[in-house]
N, C-alpha and C positions, 0 to 999 in steps of 0.2 A: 368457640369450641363446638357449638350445639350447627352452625353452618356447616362447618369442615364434618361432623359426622352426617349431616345430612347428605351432603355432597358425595362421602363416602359411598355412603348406602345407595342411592341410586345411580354411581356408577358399577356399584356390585350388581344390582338386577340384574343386566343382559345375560349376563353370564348365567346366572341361575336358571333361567329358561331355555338353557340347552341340554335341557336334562332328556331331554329324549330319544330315542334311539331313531335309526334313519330306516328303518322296515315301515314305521308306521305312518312316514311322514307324508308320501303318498297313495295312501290308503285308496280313493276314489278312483283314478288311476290302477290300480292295481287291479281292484276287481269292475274298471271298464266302464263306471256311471259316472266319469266324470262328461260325458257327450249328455247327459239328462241332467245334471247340474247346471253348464253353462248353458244348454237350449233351455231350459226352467228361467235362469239369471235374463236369458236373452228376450223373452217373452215379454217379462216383465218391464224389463226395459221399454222393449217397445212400445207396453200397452203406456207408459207411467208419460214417453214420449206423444203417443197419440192424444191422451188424455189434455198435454198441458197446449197442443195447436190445437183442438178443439174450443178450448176455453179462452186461448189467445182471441180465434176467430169470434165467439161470441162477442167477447168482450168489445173487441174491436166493432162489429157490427152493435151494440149497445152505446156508443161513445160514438157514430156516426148520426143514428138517432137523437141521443141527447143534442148535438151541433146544429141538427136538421132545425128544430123545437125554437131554438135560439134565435 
């Protein structure tokens, strides 16, 4: 019994989160900062991408050193 209401209940959530109305749903869009959201999202990205071939290339040139030593 204590499965079958769990089961229950978490096939209820979805529904419950449609509680909101469709004016608000693209808010950012509406008032035109979604273009400074996704350039902001896209920044980041890229700095998050420059960041990890930076440290790839260290790494890589530290593990050619250690070979060298050997």
């Amino acid at each position: 019994m204590n499965k079958f209401a769990i089961i229950l209940f978490l096939n209820i959530i979805p529904f419950l989160t449609f509680a909101q109305d469709g004016k608000s749903s693209d808010y950012f869009g509406n008032i035109g900062k979604i273009y400074v959201v996704v350039g902001v999202l896209m920044i980041l990205f890229i700095c998050v991408i420059g960041l990890l071939v930076f440290l790839e290339r260290k790494l890589a040139r530290l593990e050619q050193e250690i070979h060298k030593k050997d």
